[in-house]
N, CA and C atoms of all chains as a GROMACS GRO file, in nm:
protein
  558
    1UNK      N    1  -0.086  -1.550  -0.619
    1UNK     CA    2  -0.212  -1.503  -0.564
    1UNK      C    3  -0.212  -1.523  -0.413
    2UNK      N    4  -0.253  -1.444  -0.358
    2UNK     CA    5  -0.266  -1.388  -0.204
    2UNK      C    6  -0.418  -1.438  -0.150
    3UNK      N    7  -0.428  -1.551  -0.051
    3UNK     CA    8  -0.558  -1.504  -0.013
    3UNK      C    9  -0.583  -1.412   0.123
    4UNK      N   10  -0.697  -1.357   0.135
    4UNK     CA   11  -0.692  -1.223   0.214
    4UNK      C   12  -0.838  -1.208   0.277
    5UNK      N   13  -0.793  -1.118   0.439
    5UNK     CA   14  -0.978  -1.072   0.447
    5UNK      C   15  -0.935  -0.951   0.438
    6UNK      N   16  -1.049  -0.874   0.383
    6UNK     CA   17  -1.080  -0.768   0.390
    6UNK      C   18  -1.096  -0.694   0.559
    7UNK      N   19  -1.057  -0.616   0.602
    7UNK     CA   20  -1.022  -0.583   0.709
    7UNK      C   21  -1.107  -0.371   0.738
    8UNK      N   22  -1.053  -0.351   0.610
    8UNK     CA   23  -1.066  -0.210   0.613
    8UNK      C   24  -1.100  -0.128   0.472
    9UNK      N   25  -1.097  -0.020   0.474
    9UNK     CA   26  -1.103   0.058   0.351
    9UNK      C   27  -1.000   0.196   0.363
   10UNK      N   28  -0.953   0.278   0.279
   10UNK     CA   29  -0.934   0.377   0.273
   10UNK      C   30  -0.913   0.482   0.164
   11UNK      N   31  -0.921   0.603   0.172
   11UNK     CA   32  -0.948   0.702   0.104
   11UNK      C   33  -0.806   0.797   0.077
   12UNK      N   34  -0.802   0.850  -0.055
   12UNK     CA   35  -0.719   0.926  -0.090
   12UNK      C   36  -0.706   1.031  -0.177
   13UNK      N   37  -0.700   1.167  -0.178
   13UNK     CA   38  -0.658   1.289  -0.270
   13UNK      C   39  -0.573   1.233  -0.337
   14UNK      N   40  -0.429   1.265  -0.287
   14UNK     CA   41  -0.296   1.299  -0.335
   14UNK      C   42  -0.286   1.125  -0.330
   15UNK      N   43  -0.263   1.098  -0.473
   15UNK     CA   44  -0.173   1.048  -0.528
   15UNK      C   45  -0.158   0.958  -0.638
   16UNK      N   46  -0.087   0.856  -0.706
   16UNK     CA   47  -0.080   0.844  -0.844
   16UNK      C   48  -0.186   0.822  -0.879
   17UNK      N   49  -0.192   0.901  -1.010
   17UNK     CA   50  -0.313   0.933  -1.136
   17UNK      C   51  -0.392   0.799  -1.155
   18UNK      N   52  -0.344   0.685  -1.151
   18UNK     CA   53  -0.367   0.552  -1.180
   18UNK      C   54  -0.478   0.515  -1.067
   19UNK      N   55  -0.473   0.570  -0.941
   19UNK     CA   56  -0.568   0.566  -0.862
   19UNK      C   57  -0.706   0.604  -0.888
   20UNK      N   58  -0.727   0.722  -0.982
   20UNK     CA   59  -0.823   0.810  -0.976
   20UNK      C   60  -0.976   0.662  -0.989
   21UNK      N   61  -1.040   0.698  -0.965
   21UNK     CA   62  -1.204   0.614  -0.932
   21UNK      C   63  -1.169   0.475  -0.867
   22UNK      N   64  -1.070   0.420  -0.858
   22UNK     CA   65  -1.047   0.289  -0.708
   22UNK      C   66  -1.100   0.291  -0.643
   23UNK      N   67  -1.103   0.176  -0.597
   23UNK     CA   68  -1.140   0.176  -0.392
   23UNK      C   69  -1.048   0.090  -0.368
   24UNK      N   70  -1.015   0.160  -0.245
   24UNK     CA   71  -0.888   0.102  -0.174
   24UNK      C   72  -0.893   0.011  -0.043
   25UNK      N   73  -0.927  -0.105  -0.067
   25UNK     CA   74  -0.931  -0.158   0.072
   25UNK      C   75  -0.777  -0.206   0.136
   26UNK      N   76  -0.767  -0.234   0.274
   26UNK     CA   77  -0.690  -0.275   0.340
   26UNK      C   78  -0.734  -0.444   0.388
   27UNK      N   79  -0.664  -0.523   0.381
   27UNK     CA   80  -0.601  -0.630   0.416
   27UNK      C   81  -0.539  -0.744   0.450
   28UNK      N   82  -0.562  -0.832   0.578
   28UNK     CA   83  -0.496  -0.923   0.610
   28UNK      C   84  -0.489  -1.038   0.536
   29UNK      N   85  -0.334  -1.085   0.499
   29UNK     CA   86  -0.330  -1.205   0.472
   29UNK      C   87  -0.354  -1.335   0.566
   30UNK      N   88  -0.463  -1.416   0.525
   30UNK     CA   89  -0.503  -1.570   0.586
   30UNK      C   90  -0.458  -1.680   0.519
   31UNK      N   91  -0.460  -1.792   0.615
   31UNK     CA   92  -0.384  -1.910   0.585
   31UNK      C   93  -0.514  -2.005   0.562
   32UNK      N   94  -0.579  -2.102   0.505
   32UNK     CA   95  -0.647  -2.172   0.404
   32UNK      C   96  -0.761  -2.192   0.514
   33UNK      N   97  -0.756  -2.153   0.698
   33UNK     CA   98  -0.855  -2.233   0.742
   33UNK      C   99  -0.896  -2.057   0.804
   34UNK      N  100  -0.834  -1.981   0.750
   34UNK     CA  101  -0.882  -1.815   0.812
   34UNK      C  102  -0.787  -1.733   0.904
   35UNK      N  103  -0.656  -1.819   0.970
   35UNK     CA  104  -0.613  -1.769   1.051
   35UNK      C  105  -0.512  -1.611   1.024
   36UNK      N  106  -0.545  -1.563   1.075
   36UNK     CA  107  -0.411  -1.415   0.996
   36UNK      C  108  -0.263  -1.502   0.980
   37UNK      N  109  -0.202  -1.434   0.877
   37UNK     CA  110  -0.043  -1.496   0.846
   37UNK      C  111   0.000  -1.429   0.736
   38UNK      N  112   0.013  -1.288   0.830
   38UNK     CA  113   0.111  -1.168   0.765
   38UNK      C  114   0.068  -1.044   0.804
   39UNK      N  115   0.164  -0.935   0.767
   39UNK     CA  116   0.122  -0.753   0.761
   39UNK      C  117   0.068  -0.770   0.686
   40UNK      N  118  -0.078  -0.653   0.738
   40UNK     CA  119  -0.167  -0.617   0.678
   40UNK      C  120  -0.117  -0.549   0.554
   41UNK      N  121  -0.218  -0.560   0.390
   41UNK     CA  122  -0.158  -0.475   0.314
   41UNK      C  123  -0.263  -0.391   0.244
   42UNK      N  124  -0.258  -0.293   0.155
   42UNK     CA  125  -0.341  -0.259   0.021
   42UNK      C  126  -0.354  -0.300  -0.050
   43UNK      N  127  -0.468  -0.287  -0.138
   43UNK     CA  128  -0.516  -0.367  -0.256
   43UNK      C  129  -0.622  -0.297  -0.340
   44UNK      N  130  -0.645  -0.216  -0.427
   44UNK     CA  131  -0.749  -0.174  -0.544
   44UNK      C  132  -0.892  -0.280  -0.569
   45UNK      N  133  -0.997  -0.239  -0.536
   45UNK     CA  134  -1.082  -0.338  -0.502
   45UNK      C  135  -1.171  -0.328  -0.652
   46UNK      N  136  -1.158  -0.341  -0.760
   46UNK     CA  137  -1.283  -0.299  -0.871
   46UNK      C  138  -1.400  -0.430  -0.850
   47UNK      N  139  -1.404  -0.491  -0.798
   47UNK     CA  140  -1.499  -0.581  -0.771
   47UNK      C  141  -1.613  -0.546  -0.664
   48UNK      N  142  -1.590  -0.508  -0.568
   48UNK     CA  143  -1.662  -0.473  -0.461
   48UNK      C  144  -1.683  -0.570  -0.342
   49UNK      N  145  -1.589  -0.623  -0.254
   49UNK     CA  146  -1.557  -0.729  -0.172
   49UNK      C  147  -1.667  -0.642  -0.040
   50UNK      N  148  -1.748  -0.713   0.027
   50UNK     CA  149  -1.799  -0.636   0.173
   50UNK      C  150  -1.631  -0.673   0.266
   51UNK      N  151  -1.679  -0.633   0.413
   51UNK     CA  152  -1.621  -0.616   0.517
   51UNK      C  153  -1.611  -0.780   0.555
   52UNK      N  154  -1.481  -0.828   0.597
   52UNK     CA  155  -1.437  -0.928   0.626
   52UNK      C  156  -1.510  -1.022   0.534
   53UNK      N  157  -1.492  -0.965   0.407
   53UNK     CA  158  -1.494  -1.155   0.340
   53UNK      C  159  -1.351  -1.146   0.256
   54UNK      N  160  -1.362  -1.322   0.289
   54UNK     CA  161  -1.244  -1.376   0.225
   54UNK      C  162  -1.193  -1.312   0.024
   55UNK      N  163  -1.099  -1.271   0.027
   55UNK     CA  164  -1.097  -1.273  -0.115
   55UNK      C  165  -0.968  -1.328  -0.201
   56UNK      N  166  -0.960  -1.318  -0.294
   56UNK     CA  167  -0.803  -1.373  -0.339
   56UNK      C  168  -0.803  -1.232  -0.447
   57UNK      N  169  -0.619  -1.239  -0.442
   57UNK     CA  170  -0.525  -1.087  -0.492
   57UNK      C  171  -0.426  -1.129  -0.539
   58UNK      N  172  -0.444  -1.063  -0.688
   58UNK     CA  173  -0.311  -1.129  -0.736
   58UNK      C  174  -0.200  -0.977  -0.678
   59UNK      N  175  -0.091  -1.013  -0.697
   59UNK     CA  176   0.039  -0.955  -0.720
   59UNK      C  177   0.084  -0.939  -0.827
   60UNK      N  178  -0.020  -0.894  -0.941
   60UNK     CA  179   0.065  -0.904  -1.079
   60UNK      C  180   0.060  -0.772  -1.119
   61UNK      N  181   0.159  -0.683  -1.119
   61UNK     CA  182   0.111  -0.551  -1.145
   61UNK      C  183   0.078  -0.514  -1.295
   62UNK      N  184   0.156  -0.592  -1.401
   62UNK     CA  185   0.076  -0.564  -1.558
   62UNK      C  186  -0.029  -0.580  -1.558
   63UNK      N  187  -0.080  -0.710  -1.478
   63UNK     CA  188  -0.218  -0.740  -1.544
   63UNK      C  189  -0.326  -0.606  -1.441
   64UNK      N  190  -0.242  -0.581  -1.335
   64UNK     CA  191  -0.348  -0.441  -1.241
   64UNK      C  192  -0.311  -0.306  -1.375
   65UNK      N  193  -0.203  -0.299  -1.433
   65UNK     CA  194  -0.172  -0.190  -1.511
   65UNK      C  195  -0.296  -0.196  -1.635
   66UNK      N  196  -0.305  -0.314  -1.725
   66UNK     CA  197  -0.418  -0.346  -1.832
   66UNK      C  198  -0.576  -0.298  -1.710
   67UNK      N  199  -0.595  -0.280  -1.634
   67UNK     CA  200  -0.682  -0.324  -1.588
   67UNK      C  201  -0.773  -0.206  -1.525
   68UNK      N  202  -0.661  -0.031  -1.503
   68UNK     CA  203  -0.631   0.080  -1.464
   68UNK      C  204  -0.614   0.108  -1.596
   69UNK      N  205  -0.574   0.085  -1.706
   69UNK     CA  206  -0.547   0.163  -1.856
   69UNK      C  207  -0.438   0.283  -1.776
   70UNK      N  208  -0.319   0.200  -1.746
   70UNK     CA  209  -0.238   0.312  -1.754
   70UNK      C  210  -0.151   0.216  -1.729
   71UNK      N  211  -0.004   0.240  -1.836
   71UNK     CA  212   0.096   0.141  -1.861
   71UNK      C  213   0.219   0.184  -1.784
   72UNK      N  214   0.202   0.290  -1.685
   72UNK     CA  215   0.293   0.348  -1.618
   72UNK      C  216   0.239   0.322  -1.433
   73UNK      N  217   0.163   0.253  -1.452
   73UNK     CA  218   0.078   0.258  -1.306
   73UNK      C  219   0.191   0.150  -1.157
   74UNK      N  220   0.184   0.222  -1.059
   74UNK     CA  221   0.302   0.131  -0.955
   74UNK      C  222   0.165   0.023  -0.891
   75UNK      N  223   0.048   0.077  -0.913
   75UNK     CA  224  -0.007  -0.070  -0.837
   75UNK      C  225   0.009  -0.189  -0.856
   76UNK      N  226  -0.001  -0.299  -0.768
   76UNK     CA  227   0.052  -0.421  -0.766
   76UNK      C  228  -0.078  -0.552  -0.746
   77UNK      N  229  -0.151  -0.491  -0.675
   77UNK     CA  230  -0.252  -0.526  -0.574
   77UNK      C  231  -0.388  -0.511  -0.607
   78UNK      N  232  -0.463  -0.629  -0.621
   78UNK     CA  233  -0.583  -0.611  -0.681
   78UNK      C  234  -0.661  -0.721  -0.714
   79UNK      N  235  -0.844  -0.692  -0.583
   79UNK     CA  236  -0.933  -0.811  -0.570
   79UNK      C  237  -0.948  -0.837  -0.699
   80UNK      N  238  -0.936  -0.985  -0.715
   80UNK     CA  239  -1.011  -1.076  -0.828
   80UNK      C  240  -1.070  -1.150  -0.790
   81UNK      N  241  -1.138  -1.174  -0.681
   81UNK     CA  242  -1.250  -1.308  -0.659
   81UNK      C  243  -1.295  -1.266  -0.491
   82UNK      N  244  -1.413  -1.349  -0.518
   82UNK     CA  245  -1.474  -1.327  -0.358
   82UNK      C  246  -1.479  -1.444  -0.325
   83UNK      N  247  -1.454  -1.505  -0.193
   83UNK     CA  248  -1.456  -1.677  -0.190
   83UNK      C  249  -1.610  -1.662  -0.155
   84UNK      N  250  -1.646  -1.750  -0.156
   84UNK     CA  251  -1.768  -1.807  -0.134
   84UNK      C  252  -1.761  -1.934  -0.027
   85UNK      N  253  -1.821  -1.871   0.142
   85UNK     CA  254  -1.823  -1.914   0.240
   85UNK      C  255  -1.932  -2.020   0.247
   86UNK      N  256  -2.002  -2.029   0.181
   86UNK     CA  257  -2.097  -2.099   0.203
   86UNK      C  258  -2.085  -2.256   0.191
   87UNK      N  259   0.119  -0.322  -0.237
   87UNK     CA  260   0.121  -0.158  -0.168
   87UNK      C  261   0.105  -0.231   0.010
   88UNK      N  262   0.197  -0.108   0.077
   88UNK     CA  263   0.176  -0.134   0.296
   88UNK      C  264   0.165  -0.004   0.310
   89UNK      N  265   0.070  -0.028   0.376
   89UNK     CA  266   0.023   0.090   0.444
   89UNK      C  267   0.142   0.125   0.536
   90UNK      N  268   0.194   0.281   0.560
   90UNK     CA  269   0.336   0.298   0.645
   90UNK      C  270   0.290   0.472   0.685
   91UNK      N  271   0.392   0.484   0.807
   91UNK     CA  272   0.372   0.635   0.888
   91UNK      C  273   0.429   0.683   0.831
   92UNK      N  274   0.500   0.822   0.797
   92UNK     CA  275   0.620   0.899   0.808
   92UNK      C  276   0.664   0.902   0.924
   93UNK      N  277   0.800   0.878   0.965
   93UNK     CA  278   0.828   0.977   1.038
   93UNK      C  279   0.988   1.024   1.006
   94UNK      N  280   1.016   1.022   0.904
   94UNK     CA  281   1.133   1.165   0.915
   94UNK      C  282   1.162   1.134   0.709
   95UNK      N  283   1.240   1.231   0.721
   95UNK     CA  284   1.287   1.231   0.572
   95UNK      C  285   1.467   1.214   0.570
   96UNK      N  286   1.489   1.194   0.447
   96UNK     CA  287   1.630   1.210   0.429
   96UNK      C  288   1.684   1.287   0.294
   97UNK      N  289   1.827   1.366   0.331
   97UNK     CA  290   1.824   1.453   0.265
   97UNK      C  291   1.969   1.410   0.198
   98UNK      N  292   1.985   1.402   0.086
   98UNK     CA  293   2.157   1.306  -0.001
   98UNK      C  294   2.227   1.455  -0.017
   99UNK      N  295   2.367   1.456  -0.010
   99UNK     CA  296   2.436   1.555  -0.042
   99UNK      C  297   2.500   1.513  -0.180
  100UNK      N  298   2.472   1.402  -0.188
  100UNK     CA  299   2.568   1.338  -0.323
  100UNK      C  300   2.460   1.223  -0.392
  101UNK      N  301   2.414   1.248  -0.514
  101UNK     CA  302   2.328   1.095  -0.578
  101UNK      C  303   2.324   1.052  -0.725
  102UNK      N  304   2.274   0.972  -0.738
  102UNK     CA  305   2.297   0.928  -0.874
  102UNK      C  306   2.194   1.047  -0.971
  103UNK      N  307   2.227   1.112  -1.103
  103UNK     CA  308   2.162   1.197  -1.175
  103UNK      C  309   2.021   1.199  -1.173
  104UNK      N  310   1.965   1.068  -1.193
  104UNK     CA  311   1.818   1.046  -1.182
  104UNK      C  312   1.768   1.065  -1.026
  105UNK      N  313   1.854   1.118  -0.938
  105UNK     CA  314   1.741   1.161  -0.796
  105UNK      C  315   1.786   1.318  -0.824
  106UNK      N  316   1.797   1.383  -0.889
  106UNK     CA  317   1.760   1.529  -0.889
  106UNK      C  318   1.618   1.532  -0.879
  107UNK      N  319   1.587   1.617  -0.749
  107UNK     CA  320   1.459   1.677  -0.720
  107UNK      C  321   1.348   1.574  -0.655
  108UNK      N  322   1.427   1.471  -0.594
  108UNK     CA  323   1.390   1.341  -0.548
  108UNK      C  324   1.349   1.390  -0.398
  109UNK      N  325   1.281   1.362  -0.325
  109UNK     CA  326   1.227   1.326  -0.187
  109UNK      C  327   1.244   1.219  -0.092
  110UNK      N  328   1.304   1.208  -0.005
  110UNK     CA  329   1.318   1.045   0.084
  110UNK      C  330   1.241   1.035   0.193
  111UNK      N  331   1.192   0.945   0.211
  111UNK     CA  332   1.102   0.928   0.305
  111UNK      C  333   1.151   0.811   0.435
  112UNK      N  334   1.131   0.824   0.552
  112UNK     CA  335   1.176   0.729   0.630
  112UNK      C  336   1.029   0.635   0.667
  113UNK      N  337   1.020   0.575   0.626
  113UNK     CA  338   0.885   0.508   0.692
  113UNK      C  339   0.822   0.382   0.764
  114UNK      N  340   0.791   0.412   0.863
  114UNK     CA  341   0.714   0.291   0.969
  114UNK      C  342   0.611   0.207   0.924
  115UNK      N  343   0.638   0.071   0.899
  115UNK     CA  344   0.554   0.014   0.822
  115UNK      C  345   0.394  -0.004   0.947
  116UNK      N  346   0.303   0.012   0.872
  116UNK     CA  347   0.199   0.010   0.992
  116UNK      C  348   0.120  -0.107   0.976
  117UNK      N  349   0.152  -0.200   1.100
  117UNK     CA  350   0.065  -0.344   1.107
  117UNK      C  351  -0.092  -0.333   1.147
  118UNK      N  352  -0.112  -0.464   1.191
  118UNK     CA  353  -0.213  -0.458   1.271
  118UNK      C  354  -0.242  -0.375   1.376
  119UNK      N  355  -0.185  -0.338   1.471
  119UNK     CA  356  -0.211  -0.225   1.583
  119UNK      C  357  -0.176  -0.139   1.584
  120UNK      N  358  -0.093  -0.076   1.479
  120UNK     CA  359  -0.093   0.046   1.434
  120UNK      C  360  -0.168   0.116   1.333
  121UNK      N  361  -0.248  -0.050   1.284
  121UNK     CA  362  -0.399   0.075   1.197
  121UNK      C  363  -0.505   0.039   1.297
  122UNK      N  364  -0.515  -0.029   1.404
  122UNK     CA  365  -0.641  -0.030   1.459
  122UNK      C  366  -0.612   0.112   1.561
  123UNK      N  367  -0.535   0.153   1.579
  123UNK     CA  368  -0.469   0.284   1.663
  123UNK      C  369  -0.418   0.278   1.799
  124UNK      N  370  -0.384   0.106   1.798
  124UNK     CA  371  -0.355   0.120   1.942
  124UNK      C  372  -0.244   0.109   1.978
  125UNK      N  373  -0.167   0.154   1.870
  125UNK     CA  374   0.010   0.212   1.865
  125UNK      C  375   0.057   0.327   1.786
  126UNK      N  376   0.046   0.442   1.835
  126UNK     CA  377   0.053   0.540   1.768
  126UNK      C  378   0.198   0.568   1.766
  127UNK      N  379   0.319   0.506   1.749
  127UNK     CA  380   0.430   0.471   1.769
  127UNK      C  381   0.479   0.418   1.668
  128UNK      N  382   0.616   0.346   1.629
  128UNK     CA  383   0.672   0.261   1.562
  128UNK      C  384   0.572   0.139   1.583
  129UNK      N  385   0.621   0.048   1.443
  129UNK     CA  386   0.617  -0.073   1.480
  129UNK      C  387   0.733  -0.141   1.471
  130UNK      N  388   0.720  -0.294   1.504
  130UNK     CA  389   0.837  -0.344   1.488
  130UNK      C  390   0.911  -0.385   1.360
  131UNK      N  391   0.837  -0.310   1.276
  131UNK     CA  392   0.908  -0.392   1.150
  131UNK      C  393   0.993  -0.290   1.113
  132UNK      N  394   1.088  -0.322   0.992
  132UNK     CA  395   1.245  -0.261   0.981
  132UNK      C  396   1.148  -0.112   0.900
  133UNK      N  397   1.227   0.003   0.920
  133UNK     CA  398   1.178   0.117   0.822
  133UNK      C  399   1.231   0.124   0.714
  134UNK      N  400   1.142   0.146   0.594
  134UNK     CA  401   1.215   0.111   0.458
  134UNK      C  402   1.245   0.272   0.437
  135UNK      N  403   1.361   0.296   0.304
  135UNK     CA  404   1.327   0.416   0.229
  135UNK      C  405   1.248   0.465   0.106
  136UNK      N  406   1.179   0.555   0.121
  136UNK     CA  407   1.088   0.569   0.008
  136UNK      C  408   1.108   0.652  -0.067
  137UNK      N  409   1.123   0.673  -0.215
  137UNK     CA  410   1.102   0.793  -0.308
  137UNK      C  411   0.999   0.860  -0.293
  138UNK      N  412   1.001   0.954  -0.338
  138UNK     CA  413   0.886   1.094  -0.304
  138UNK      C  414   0.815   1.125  -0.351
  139UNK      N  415   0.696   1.166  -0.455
  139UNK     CA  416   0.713   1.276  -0.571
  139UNK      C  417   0.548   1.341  -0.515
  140UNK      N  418   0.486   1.260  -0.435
  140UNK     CA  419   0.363   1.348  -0.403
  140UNK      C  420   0.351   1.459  -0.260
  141UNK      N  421   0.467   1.447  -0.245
  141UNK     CA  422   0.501   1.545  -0.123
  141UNK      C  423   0.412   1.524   0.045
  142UNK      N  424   0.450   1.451   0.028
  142UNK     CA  425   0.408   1.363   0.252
  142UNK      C  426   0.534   1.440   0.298
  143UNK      N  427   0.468   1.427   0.417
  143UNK     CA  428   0.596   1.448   0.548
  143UNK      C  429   0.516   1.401   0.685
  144UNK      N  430   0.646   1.434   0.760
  144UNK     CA  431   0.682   1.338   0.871
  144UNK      C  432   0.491   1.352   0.954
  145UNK      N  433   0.438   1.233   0.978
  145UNK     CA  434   0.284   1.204   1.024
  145UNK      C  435   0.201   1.173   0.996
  146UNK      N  436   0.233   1.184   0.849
  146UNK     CA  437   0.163   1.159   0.730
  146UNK      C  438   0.147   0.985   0.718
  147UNK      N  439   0.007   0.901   0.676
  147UNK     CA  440  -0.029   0.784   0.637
  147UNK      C  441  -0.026   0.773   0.472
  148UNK      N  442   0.065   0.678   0.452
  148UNK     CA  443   0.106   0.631   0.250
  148UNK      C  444   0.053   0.531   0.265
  149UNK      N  445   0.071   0.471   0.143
  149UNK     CA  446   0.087   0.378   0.052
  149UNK      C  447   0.194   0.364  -0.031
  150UNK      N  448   0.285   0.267   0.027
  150UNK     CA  449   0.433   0.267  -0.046
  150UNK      C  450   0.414   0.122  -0.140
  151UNK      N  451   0.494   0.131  -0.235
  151UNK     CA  452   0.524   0.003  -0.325
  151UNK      C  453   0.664  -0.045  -0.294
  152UNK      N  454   0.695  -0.182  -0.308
  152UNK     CA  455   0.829  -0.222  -0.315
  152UNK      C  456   0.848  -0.288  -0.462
  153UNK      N  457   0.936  -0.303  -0.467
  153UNK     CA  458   1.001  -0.441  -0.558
  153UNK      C  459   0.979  -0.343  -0.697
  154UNK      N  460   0.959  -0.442  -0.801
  154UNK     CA  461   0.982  -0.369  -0.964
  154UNK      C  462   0.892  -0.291  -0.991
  155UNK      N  463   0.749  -0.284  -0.956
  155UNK     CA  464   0.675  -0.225  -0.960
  155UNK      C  465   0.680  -0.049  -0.940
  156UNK      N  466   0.791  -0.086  -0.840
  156UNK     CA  467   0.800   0.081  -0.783
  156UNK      C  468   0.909   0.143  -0.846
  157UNK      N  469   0.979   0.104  -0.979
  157UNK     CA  470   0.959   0.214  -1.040
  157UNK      C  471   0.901   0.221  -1.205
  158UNK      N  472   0.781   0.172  -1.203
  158UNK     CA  473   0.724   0.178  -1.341
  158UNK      C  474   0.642   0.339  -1.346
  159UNK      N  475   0.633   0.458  -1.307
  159UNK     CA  476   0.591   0.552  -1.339
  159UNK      C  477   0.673   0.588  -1.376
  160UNK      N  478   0.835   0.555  -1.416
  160UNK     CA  479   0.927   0.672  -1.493
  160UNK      C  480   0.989   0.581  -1.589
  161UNK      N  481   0.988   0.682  -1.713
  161UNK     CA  482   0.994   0.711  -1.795
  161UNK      C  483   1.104   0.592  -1.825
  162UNK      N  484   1.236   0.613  -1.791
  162UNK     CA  485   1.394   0.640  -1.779
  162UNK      C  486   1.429   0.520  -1.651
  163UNK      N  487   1.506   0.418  -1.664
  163UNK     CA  488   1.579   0.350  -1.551
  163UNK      C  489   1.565   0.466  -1.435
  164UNK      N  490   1.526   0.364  -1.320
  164UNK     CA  491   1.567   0.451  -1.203
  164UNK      C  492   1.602   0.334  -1.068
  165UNK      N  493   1.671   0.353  -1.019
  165UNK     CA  494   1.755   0.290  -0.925
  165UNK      C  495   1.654   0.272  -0.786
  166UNK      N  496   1.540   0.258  -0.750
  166UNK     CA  497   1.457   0.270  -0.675
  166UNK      C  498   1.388   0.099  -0.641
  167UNK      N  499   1.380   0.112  -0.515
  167UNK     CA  500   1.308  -0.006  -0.485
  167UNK      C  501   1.145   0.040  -0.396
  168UNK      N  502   1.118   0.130  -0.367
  168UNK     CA  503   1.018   0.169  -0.303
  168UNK      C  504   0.966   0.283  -0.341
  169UNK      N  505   0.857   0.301  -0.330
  169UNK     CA  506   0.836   0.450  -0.399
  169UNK      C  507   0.673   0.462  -0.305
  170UNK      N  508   0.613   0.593  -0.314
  170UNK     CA  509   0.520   0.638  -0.208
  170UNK      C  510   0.407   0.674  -0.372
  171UNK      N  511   0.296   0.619  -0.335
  171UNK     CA  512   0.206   0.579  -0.447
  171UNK      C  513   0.050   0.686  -0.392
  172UNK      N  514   0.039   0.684  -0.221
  172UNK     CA  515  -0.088   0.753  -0.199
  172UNK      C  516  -0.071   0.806  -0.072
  173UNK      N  517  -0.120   0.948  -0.040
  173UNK     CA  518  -0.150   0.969   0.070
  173UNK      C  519  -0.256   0.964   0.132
  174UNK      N  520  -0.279   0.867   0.257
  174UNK     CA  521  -0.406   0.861   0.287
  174UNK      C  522  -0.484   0.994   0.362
  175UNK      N  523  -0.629   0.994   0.302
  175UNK     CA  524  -0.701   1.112   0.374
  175UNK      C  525  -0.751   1.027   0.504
  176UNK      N  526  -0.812   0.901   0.476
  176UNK     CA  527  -0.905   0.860   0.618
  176UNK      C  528  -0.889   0.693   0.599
  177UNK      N  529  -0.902   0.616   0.684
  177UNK     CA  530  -0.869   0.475   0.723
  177UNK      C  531  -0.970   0.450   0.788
  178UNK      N  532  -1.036   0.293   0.754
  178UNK     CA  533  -1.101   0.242   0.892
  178UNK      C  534  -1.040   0.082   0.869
  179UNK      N  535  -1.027   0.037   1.026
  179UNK     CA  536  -0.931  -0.124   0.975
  179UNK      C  537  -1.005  -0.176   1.124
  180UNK      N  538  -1.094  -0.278   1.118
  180UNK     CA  539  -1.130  -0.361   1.236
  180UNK      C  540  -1.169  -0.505   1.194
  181UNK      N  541  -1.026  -0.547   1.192
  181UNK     CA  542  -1.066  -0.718   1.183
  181UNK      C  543  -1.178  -0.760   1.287
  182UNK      N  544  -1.214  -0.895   1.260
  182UNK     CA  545  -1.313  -0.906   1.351
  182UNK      C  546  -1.284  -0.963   1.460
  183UNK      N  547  -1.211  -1.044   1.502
  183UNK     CA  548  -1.186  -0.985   1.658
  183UNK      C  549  -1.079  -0.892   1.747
  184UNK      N  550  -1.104  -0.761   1.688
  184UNK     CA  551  -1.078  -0.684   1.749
  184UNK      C  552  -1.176  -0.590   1.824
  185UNK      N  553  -1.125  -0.579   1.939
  185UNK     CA  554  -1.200  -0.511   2.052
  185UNK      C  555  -1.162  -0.360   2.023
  186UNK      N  556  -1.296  -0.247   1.984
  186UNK     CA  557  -1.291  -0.101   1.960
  186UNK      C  558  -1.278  -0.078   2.044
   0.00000   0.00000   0.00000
């Protein structure tokens, strides 16, 4: 698991079927006190994270495949939690 | 999934059976200042190769996969470590301290 801020969003027509109703946010990996520490990446958001909050992402693509109902799906990337700043 | 540019393709005169009708992609991985837009250029990171099948070309903004993942849409073994998953229509990326 990746923790991450949310940085961005983006949009897409063309491309795998497994995408269809996602949201796609973009980004940065942070290190435990917020600092960036890595390339920015993608991630399938079914949770609904706002703009720059912290979240954690796994890297497990079966469990993003169970999760998309499609057992052929290349996503990898995908919010499971919102930290809670407070 | 990294967000990456096109910028060129590659074309095999010779490949393994399973890239019949295959696509290669050369692609610029796009960091931080190349999605906030203030490098409309390379970045510095190495350009990977990408499999094809939704048809980008060179200018074009993806979404590439690496590692095992990229090739679970086929069917059949395929010899692939990267593969091109989305083409982006529109982006917005402004960490917060970045100056618009």
């Amino acid at each position: 698991m990746i923790q991450a801020r949310i940085d961005g969003y983006a949009t897409t027509t063309v491309a795998h079927p497994s995408f269809k109703g996602q949201t796609i946010v973009l980004c940065t990996p942070v290190d435990e006190v917020g600092v960036e520490a890595g390339m920015p990446f993608a991630a399938i958001d079914p949770i609904g994270a706002g703009r720059h909050a912290r979240v954690f992402i796994t890297t497990d693509g079966s469990w993003t495949q169970e999760q998309v109902h499609d057992s052929m799906s290349p996503i990898r990337n995908q919010v499971i939690g919102i930290i809670d700043e407070s | 999934m990294k967000p990456g540019r096109v910028i060129g393709t590659v074309t095999l005169s010779q490949g393994a059976p399973q890239f019949r009708g295959a696509r290669w992609l050369v692609v610029s991985p796009m960091g931080r200042e190349e999605l906030c837009g203030k490098n409309k250029g390379l970045s510095q990171a190495a350009t990977p190769i990408v499999y094809d099948n939704l048809g980008a070309g060179r200018g074009d903004e993806i979404l590439y996969v690496e590692g095992a993942e990229a090739t679970q849409p086929f069917e059949n073994p395929i010899l692939i470590d990267a593969i091109n998953v989305a083409i982006l229509d529109r982006y917005t990326f402004l960490p917060p301290d970045a100056n618009p």
